[in-house]
C-alpha positions, -999 to +999 in steps of 0.1 A: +246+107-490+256+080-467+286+095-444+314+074-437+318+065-400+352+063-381+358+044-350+360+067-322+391+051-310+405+050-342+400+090-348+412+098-315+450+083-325+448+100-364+459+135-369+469+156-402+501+142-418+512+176-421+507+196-389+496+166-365+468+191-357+435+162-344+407+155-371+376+152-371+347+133-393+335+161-418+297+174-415+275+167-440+270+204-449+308+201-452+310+174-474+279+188-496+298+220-507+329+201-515+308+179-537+290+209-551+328+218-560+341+186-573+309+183-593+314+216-611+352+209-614+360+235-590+379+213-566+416+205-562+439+185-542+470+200-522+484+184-553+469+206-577+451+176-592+414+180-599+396+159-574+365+143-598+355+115-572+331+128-546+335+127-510+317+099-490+334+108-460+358+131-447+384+140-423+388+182-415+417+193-401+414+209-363+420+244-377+393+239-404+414+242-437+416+210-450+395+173-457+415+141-461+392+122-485+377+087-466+373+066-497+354+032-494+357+033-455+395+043-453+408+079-445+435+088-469+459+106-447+486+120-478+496+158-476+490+158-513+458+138-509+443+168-491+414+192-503+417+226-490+379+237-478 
């Protein structure tokens, strides 16, 4: 799995939609159990929506709770767009 990188400059100026709490590019141990959930259709969004993409990238949330989905190279910083880890 290729991870999705961020400009450094970039990430320093982003921050969760909802709390404005700093993010930070998602591990890849991270991102493998959320697709290990999305595979088995064990994943939803803040939304309730079943997520059924998998992650290339993420963004997690300072206190660790939530991934904002990067999708093709750009984070997708919606409250609802949120996975809860």
């Amino acid at each position: 799995m290729l991870a999705a990188v961020i400009d450094k400059d970039l990430l320093q100026i982003l921050a969760c939609p909802e709390s404005h709490q700093s993010l930070a590019e998602a591990e890849s141990a991270v991102l493998a159990k959320l697709n290990e959930r999305i595979e088995a259709g064990q994943a939803k969004n803040r939304a309730g929506a079943p997520v059924t993409e998998k992650l290339e990238g993420g963004l997690v949330r300072q206190d660790g709770t939530i991934v904002y989905p990067i999708r093709e190279g750009i984070p997708v910083l919606l409250i609802d767009e949120g996975i809860p880890i």
